[in-house]
N, C-alpha and C positions, 0 to 999 in steps of 0.2 A: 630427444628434447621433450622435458616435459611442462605441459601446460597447466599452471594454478590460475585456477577458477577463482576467483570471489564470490563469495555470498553477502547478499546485503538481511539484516536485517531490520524488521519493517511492521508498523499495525496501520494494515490498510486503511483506506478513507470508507468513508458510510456511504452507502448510495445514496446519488440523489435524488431519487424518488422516495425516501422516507424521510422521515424528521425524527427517526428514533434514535437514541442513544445508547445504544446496545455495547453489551464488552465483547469486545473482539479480541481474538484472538493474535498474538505475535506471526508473523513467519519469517522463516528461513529460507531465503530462494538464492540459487543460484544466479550468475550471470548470465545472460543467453544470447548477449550481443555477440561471443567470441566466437560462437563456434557455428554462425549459420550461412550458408553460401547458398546461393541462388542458384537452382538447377536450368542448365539452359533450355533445356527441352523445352521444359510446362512453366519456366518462369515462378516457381515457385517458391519459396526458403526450404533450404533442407535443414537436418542435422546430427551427424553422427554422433553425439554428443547427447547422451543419456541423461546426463545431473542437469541440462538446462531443463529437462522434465519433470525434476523434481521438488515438491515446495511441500514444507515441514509445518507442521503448528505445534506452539507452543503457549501456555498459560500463559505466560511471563516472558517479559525481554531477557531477565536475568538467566530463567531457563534456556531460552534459546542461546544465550552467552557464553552460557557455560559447555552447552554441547559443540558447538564451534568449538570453542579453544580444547574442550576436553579431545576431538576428535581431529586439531589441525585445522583448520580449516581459516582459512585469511577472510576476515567476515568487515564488516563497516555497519554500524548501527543506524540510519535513517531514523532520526524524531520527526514529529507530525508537530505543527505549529497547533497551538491554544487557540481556536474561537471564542470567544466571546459575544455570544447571544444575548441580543435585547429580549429581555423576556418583556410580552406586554397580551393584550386578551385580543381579540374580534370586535370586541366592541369598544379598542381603544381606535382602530378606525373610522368611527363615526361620532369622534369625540366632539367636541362644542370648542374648547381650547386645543383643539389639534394645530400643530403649528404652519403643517405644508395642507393648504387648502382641498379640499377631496372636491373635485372632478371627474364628471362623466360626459 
């Protein structure tokens, strides 16, 4: 019996500790939910399952799209939803016509 993996592919989220905007990179990761069992001994997850170890980067989605399909591979692309950021300054919070009243 053989077992096809999926790979999703994906552009992570930005930490949240930074506020930057940086380009990130695509990847290509495997699944890693199929193939892990919990060892009873130590209670731990195992896995003999080597591709759930592996995660690819890529430029581009496109890139990473093409290497899937050139190479087989049953993939599902993951988009990231649009933020939309108020841009506004530091010293729009100590405004005069500020609408929600500043409290301390």
């Amino acid at each position: 019996m053989e077992l096809r993996l999926f790979a999703k592919i994906y552009k992570p989220a930005s930490s949240a500790m930074t506020s930057g905007r940086s380009k990130q990179n695509w990847l290509l990761e495997f699944d890693k939910s199929l193939s892990s069992n919990i060892d009873p001994l130590t209670g731990t997850k195992r896995s003999k399952d080597a591709l759930s170890q592996v995660t690819l980067e890529f430029k581009s989605r496109d890139e990473a799209i093409n290497y899937a399909k050139s190479n087989n591979i049953p993939h599902r692309v993951i988009e990231r939803e649009r933020i939309n950021r108020i841009k506004r300054s530091y010293a729009d919070n100590f405004s005069y016509d500020r609408k929600i009243p500043w409290t301390h």
